[in-house]
N, C-alpha and C positions, 0 to 999 in steps of 0.2 A: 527445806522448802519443798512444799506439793509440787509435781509437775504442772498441773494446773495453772497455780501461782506465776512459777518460772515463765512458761509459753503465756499469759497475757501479758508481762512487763515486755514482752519482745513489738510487741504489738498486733498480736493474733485477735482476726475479723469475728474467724466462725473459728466451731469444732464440728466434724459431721463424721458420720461411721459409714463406713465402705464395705463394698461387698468382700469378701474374706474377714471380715473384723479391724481391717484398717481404720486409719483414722486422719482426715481431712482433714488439716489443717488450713483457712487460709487467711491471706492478707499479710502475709509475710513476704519482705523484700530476701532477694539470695542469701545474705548474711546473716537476718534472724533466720530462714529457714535452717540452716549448717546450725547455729544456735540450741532450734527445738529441737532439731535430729539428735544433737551430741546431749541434750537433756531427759530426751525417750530412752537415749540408751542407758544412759545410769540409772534412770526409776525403772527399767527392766526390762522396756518394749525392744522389739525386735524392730532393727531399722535396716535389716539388709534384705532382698528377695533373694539371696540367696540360703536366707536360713532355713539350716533346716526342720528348727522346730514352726517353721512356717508351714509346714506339712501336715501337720497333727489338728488336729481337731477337736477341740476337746469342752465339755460342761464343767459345771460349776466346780463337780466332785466334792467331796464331802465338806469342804470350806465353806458351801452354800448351799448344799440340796440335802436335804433330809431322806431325800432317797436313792445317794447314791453308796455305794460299796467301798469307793476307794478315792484317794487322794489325787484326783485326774492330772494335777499342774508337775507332783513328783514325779508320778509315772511318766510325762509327757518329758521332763529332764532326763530322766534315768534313759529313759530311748533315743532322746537325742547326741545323750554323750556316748552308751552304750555300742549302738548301732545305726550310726547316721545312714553309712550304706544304704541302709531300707528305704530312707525319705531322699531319692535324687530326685524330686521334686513330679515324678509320675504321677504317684497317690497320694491321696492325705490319710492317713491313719486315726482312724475315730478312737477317741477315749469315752465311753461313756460310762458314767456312775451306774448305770441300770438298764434294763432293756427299753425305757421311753423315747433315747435317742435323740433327744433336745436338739446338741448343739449339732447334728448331721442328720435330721431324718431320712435321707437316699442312703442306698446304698452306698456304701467303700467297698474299695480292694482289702482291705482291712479293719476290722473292727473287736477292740477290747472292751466287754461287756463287763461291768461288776456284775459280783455274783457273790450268796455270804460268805461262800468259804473260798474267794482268788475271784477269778478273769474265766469268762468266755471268749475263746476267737473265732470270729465269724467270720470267715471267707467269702469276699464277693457278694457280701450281703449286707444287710440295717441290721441295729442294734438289737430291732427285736426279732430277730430270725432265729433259729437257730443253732447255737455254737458246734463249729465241727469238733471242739475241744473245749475242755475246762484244766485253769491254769492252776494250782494251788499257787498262795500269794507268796508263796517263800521260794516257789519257783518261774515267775515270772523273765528275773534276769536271763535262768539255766535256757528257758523258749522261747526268749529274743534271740538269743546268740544260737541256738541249732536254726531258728525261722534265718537270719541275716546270714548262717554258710551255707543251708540248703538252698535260697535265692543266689547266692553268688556262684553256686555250684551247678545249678541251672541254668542260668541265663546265659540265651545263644547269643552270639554278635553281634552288637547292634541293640538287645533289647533291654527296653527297662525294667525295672524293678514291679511296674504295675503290669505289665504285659507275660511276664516270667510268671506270676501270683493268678493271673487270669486263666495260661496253660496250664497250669497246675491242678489238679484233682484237689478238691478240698480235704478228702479221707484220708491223699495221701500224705497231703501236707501234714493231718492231723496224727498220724502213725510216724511221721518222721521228727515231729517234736515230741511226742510220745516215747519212743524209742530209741530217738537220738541216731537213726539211721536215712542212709540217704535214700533217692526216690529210686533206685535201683537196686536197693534189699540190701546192703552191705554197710 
């Protein structure tokens, strides 16, 4: 059965979309509400705030744009289980298919650009700015995991993960996923 389906038998009024891409549901007493919640979750919606693929941001990618590069919804899993570290809920991390920038046109703290041969990452910038780095796509994993120790490896007491990425030199962030070294040459 559609989610759809399921949440009208409950006795749902409206459906309205919220800002983050949530979704209003109303007219439901306590009980259906626990109902659509436990039905979101099994057709795949995220029903916690504290998830952290609630961070990411992401287009259609190649399931619906003809001009995107890459698979936005895997990549957005591969990063969540990868390296949640990155999303404590500071930033949102843009996925975008291409430098259009659809689903975030502002600026992020982070931003993965398709591009034909991998990923641009844009620091501190929109999608269509220019990437401090380009990712080859079979190394994408390898520069999440040096991007999530060199953030953990920086960050003073106290700060978040969008705040650590802000003090952060774009070049050098981009030499230290390059090279696999940390921000102090070693």
């Amino acid at each position: 059965m559609a989610f759809l389906d399921e949440i009208e038998i409950l006795g749902l009024s409206d459906i309205r979309l919220s800002p983050g891409h949530g979704l209003i549901l109303t007219g439901l007493h306590h009980g259906e509400a626990l109902a659509a919640e436990d039905a979101a979750r099994r057709h795949g919606f995220w029903t916690s705030p504290s998830e952290p693929r609630a961070n990411i941001s992401l287009c259609a990618g190649t399931s619906g744009c003809a001009s995107a590069h890459f698979d936005t919804k895997a990549v957005a899993e591969a990063v969540a289980r990868s390296t949640p570290d990155l999303l404590d809920g500071s930033i949102t991390l843009h996925l975008s298919g291409c430098p259009k920038g659809c689903a975030h046109p502002a600026p992020a703290v982070l931003t993965l650009v398709g591009a034909p041969s991998g990923y641009g990452l844009v620091v501190n910038g929109a999608a269509s700015d220019a990437p401090a780095l380009y990712i080859a796509a079979k190394d994408l994993g390898i520069a999440l995991g040096r991007l999530a120790s060199l953030v953990a490896g920086a960050k003073e007491a106290g700060e978040t993960v969008a705040d650590c990425i802000r003090r952060l030199d774009a070049p050098a962030i981009a030499n230290a996923l390059e090279n696999g070294v940390t921000l102090d040459g070693q």
